[in-house]
PDB file as gemmi writes it, atoms N, CA and C in Angstrom:
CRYST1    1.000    1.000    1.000  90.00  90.00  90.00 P 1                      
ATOM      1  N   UNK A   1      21.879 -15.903  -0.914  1.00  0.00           N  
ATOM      2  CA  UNK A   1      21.904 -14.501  -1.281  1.00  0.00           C  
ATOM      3  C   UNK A   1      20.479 -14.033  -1.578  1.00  0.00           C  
ATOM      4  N   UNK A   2      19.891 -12.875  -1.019  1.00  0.00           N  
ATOM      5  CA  UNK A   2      18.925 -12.372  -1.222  1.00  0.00           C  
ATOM      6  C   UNK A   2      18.791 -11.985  -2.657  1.00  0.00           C  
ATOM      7  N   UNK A   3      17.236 -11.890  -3.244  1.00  0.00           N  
ATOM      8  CA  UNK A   3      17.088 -11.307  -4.130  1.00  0.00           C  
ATOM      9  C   UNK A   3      16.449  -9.894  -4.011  1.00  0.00           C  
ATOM     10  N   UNK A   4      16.727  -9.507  -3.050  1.00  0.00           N  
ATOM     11  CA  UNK A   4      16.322  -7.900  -2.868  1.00  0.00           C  
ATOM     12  C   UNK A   4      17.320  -6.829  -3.443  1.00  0.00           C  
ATOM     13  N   UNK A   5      16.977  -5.639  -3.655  1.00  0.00           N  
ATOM     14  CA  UNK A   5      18.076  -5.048  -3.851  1.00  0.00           C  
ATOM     15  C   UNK A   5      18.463  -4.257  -2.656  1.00  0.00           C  
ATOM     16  N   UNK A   6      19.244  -4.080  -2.896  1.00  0.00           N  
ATOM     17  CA  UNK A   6      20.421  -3.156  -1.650  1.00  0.00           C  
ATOM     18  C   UNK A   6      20.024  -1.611  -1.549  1.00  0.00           C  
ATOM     19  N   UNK A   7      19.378  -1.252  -0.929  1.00  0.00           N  
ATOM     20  CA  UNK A   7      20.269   0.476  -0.944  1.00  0.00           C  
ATOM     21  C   UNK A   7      20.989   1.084  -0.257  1.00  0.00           C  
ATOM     22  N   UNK A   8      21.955   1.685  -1.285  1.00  0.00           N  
ATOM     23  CA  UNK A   8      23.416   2.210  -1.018  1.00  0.00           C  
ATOM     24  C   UNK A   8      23.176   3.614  -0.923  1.00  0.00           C  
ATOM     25  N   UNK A   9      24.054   4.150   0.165  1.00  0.00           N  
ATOM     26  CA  UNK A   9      24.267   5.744  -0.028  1.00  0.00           C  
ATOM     27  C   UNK A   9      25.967   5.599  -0.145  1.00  0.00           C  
ATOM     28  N   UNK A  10      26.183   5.885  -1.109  1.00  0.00           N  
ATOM     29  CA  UNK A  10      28.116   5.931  -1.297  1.00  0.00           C  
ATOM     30  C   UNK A  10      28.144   4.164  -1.418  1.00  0.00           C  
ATOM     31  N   UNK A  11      29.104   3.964  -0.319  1.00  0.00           N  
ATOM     32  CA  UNK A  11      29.086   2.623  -0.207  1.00  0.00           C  
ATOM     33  C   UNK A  11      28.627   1.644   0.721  1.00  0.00           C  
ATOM     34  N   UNK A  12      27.766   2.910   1.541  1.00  0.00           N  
ATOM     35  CA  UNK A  12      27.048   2.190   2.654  1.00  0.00           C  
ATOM     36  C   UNK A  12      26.026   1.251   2.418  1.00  0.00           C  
ATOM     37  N   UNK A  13      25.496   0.250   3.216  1.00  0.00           N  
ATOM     38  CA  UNK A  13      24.253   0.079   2.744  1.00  0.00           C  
ATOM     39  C   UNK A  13      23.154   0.541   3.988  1.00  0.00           C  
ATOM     40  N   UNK A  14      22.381   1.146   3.365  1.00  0.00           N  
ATOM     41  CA  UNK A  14      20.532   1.173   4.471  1.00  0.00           C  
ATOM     42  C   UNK A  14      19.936   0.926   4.388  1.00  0.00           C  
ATOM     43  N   UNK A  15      19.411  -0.676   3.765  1.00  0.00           N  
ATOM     44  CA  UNK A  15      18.576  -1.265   3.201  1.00  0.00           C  
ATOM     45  C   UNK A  15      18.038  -1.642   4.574  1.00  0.00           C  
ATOM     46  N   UNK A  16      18.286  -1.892   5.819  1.00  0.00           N  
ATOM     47  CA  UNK A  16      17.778  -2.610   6.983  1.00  0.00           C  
ATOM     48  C   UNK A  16      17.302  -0.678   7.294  1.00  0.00           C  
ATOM     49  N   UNK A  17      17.942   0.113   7.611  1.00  0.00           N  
ATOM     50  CA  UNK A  17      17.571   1.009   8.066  1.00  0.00           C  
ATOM     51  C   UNK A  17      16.092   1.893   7.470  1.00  0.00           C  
ATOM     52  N   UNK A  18      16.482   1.927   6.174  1.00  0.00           N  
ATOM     53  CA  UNK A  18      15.040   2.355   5.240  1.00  0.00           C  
ATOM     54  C   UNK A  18      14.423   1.601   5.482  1.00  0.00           C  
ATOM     55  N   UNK A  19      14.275  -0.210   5.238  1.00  0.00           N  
ATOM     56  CA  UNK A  19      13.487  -0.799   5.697  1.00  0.00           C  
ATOM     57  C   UNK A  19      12.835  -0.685   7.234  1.00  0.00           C  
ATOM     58  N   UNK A  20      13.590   0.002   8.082  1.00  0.00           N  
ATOM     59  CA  UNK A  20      13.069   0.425   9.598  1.00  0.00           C  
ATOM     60  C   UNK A  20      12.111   1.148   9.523  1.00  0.00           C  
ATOM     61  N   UNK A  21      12.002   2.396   8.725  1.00  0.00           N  
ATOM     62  CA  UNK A  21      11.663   3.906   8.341  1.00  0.00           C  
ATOM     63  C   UNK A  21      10.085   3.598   7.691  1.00  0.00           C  
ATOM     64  N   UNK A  22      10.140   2.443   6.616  1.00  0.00           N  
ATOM     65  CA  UNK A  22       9.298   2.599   5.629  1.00  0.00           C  
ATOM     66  C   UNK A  22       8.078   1.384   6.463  1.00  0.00           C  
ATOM     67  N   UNK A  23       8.666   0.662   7.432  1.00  0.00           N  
ATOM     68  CA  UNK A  23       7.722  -0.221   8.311  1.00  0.00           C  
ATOM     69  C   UNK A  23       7.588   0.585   9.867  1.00  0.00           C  
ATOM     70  N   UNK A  24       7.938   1.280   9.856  1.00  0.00           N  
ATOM     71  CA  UNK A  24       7.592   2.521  10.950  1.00  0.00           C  
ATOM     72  C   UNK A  24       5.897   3.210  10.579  1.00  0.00           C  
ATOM     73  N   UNK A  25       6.416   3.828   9.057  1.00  0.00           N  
ATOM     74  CA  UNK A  25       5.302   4.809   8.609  1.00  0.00           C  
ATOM     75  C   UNK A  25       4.336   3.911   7.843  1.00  0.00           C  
ATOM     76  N   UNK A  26       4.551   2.752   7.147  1.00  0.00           N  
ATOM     77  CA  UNK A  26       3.723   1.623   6.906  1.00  0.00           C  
ATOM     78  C   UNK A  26       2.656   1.051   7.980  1.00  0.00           C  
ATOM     79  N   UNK A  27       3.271   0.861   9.098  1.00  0.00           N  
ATOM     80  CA  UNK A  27       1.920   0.306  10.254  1.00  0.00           C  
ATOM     81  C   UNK A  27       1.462   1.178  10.920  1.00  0.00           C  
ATOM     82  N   UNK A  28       2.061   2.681  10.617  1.00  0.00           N  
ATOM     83  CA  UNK A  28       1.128   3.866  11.605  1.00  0.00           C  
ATOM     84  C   UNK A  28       0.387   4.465  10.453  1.00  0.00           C  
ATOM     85  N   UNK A  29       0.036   4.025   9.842  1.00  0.00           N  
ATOM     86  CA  UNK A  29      -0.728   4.691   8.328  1.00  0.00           C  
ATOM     87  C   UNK A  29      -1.969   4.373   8.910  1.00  0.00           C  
ATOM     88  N   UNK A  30      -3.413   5.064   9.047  1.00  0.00           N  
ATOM     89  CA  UNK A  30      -4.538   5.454   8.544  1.00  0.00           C  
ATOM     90  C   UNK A  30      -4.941   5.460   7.415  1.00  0.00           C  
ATOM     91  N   UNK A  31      -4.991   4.597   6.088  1.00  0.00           N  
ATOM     92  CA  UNK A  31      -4.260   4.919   4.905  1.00  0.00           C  
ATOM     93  C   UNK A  31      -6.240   5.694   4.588  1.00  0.00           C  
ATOM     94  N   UNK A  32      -6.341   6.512   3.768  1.00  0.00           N  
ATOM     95  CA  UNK A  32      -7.075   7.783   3.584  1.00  0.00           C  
ATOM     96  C   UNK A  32      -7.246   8.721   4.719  1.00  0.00           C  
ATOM     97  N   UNK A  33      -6.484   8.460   5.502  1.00  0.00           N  
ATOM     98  CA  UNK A  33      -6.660   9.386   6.888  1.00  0.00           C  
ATOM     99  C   UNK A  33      -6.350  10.819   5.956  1.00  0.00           C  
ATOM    100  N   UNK A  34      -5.247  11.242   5.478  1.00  0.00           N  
ATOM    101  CA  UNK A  34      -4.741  12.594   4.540  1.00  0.00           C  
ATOM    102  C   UNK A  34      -3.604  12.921   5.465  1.00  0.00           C  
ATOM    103  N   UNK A  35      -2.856  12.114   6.383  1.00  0.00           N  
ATOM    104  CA  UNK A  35      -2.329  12.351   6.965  1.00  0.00           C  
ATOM    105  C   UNK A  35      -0.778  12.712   5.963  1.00  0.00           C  
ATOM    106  N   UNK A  36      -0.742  11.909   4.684  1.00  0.00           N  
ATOM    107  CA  UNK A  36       0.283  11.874   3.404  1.00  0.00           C  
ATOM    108  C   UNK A  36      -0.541  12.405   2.417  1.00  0.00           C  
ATOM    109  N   UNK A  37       0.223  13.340   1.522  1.00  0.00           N  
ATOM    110  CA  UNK A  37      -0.616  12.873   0.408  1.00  0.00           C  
ATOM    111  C   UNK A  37      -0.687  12.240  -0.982  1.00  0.00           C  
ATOM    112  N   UNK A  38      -1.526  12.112  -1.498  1.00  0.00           N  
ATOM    113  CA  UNK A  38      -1.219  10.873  -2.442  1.00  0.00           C  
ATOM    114  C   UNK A  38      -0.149  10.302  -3.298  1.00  0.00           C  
ATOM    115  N   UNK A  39       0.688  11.919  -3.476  1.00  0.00           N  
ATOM    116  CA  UNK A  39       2.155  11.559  -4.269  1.00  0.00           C  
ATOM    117  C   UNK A  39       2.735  11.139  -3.181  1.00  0.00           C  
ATOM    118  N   UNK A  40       2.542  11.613  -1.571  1.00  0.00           N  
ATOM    119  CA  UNK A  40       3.945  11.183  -0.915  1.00  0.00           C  
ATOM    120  C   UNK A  40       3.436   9.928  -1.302  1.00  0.00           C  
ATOM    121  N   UNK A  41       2.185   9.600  -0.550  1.00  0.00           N  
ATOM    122  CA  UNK A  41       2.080   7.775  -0.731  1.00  0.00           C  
ATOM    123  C   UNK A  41       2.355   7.055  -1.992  1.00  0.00           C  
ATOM    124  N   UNK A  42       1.948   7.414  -2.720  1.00  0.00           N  
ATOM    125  CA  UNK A  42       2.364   6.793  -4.340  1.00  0.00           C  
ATOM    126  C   UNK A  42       4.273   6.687  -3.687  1.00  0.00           C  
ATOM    127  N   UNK A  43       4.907   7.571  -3.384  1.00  0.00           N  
ATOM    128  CA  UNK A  43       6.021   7.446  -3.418  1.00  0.00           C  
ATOM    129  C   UNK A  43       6.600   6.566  -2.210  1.00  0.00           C  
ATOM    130  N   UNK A  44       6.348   6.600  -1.338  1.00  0.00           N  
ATOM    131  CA  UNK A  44       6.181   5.635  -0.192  1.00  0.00           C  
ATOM    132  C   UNK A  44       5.967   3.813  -0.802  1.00  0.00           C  
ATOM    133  N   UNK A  45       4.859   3.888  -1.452  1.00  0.00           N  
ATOM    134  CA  UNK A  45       4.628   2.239  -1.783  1.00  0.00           C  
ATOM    135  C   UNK A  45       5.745   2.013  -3.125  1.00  0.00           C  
ATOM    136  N   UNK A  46       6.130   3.205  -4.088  1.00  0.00           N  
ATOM    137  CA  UNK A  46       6.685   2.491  -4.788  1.00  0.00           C  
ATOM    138  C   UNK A  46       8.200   2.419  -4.590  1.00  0.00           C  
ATOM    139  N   UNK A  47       8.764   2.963  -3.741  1.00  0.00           N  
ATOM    140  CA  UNK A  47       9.942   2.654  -2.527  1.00  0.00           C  
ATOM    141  C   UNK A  47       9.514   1.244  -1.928  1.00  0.00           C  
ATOM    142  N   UNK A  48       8.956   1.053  -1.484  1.00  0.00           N  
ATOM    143  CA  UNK A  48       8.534  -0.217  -1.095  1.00  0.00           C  
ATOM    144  C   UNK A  48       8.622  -1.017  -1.811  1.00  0.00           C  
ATOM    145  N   UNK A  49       7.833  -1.035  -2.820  1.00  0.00           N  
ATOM    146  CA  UNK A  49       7.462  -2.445  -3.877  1.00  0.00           C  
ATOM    147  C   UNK A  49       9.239  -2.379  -4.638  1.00  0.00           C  
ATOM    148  N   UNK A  50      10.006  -1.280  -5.006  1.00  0.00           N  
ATOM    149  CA  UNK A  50      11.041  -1.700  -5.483  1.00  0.00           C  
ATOM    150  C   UNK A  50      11.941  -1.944  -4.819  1.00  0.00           C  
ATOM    151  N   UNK A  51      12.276  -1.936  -3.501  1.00  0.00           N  
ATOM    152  CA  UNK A  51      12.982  -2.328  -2.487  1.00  0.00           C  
ATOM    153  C   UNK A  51      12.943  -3.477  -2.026  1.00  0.00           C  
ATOM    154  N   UNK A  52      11.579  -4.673  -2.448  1.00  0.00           N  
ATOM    155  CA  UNK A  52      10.990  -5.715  -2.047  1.00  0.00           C  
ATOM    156  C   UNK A  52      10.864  -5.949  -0.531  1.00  0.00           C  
ATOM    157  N   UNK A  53      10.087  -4.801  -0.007  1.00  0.00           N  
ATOM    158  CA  UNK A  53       9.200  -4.538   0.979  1.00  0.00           C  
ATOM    159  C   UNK A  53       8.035  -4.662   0.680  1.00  0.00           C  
ATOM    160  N   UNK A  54       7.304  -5.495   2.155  1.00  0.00           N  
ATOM    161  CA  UNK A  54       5.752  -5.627   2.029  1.00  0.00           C  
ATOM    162  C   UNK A  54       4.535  -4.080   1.412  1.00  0.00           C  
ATOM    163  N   UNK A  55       3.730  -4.485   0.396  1.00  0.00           N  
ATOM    164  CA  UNK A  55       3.136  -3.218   0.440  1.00  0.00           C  
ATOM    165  C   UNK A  55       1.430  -3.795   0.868  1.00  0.00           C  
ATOM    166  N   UNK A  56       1.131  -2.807   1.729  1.00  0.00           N  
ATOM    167  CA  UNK A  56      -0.352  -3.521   2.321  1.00  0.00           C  
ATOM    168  C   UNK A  56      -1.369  -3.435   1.033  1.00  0.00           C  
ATOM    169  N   UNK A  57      -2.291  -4.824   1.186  1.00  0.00           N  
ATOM    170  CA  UNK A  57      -3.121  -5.001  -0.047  1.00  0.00           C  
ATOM    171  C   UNK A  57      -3.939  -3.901  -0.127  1.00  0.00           C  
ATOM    172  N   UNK A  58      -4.230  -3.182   1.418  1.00  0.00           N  
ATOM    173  CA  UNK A  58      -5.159  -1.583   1.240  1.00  0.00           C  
ATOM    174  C   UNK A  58      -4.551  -0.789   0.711  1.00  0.00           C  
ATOM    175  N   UNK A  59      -3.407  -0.466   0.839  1.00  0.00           N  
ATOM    176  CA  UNK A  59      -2.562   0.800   0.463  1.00  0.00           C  
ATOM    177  C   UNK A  59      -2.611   0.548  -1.555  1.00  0.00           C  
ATOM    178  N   UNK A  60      -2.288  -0.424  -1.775  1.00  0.00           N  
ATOM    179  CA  UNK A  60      -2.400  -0.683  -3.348  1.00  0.00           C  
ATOM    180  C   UNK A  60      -3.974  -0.700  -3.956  1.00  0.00           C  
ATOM    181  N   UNK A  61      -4.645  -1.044  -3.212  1.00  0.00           N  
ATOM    182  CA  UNK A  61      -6.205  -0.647  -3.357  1.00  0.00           C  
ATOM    183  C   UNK A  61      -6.653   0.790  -3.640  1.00  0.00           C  
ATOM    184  N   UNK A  62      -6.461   1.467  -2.795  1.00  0.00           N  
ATOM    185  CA  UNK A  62      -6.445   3.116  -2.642  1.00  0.00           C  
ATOM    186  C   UNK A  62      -5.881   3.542  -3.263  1.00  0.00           C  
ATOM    187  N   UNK A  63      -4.353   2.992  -3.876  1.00  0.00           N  
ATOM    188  CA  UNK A  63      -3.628   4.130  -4.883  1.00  0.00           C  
ATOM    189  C   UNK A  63      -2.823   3.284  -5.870  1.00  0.00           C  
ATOM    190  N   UNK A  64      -3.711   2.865  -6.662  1.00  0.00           N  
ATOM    191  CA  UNK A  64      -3.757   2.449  -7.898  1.00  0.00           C  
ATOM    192  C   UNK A  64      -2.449   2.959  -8.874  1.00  0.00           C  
ATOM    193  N   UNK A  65      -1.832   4.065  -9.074  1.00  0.00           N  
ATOM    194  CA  UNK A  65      -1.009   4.916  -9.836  1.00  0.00           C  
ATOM    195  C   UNK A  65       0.104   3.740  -9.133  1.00  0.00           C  
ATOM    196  N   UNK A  66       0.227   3.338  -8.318  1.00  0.00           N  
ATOM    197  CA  UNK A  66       1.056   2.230  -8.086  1.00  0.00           C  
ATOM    198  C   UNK A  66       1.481   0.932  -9.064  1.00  0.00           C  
ATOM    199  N   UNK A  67       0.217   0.107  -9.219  1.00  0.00           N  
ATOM    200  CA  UNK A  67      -0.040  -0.629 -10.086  1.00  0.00           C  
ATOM    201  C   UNK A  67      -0.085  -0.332 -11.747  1.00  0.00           C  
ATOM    202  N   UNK A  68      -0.337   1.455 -11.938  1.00  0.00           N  
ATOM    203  CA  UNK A  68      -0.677   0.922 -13.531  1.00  0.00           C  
ATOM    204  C   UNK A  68       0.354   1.275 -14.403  1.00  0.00           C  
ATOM    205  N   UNK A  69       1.439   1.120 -14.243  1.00  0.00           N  
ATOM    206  CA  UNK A  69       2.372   1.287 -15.451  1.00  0.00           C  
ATOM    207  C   UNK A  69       4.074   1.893 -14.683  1.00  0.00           C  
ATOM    208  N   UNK A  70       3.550   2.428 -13.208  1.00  0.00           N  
ATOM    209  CA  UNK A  70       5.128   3.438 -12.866  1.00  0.00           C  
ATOM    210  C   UNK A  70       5.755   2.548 -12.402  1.00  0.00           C  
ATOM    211  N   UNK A  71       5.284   0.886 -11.512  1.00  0.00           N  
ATOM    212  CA  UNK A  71       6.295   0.229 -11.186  1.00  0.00           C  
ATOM    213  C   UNK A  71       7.063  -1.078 -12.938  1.00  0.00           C  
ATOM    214  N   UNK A  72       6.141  -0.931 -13.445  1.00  0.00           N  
ATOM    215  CA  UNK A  72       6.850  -1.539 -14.740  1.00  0.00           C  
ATOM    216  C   UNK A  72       7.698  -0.817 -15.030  1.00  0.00           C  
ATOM    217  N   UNK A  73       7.515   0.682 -15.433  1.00  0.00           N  
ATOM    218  CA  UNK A  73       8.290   1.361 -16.016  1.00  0.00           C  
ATOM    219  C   UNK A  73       9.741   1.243 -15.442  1.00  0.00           C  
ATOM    220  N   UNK A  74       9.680   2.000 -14.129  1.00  0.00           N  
ATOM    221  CA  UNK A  74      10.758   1.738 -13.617  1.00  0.00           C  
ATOM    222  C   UNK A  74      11.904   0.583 -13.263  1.00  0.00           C  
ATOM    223  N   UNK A  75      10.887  -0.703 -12.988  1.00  0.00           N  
ATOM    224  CA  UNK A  75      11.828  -1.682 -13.348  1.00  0.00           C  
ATOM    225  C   UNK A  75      12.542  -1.906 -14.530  1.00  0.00           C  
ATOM    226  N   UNK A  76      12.088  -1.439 -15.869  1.00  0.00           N  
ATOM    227  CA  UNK A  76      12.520  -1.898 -16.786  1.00  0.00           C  
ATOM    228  C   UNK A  76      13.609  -0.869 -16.941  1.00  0.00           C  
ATOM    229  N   UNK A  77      13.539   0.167 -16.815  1.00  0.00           N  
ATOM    230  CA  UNK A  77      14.912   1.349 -16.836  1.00  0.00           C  
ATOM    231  C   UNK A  77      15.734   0.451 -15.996  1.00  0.00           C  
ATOM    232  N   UNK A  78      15.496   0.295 -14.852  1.00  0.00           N  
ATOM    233  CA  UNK A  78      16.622  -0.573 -13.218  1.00  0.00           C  
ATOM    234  C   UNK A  78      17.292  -1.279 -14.643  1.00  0.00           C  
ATOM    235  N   UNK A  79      16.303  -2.206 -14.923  1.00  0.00           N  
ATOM    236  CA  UNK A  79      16.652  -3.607 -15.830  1.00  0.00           C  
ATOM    237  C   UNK A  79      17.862  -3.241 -16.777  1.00  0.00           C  
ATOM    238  N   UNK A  80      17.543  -1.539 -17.825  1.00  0.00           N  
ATOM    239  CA  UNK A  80      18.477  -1.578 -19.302  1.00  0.00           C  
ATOM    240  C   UNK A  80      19.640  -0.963 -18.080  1.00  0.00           C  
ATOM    241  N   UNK A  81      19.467  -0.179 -17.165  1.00  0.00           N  
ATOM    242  CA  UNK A  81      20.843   0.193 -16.294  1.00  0.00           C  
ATOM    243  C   UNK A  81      21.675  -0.763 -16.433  1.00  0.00           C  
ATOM    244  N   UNK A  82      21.064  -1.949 -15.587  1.00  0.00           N  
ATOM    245  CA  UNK A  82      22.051  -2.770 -15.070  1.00  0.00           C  
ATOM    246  C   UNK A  82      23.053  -3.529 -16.316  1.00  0.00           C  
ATOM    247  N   UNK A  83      21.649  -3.888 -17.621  1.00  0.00           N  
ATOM    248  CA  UNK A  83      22.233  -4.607 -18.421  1.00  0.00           C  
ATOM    249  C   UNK A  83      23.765  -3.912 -19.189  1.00  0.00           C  
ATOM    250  N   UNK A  84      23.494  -2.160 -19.435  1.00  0.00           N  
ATOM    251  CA  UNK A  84      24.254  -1.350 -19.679  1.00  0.00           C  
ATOM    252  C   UNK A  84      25.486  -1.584 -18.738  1.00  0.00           C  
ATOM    253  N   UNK A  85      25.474  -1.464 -17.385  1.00  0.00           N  
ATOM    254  CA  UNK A  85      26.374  -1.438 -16.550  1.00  0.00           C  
ATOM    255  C   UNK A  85      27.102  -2.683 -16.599  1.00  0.00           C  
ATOM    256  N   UNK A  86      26.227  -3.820 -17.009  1.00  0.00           N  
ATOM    257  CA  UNK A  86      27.115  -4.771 -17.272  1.00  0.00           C  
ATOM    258  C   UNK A  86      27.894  -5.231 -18.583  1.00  0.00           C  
ATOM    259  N   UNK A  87      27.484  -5.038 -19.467  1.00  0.00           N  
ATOM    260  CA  UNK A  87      28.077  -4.846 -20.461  1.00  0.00           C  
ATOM    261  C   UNK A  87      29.751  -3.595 -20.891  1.00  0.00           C  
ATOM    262  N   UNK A  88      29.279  -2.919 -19.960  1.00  0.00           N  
ATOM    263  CA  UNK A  88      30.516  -1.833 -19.792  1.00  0.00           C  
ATOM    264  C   UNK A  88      31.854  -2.156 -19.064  1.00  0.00           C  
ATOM    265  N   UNK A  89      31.799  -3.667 -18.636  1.00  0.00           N  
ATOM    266  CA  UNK A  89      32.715  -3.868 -17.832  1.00  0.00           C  
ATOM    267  C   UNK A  89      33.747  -4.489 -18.987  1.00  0.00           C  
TER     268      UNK A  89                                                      
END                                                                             
């Protein structure tokens, strides 16, 4: 069993399909080209990094707001969700 997480729309999953999408626009990146801009990309890598998709060592170089505190944060909310969700059963 993977340790990735899944993403679901309803009860589907598109974790292979987003993963299509996000390694589509991942290897056609110019990354400072301005072709995105920095929130999309901030939002782009941290879709990535919490999806446990590759994020290129340039792309985390260049946009730092990645690294300093939003992917902790957010894991740790994922984290009290789940613990909540499990406890509710």
């Amino acid at each position: 069993m993977s340790d990735k997480p899944k993403i679901m729309i309803g009860s589907v999953d598109v974790t292979e399909h987003v993963g299509a999408m996000y390694d589509a626009l991942i290897t056609s990146m110019d990354w400072g080209s301005g072709f995105l801009h920095d929130d999309e990309i901030d939002a782009l890598l941290i879709i990535g990094e919490l999806a446990g998709f590759d994020v290129p060592e340039d792309a985390r170089r260049q946009h730092p707001k990645l690294i300093d505190g939003w992917i902790a944060e957010a894991k740790a909310k994922a984290e009290a969700l789940k613990a909540d969700q499990h406890t509710d059963r």
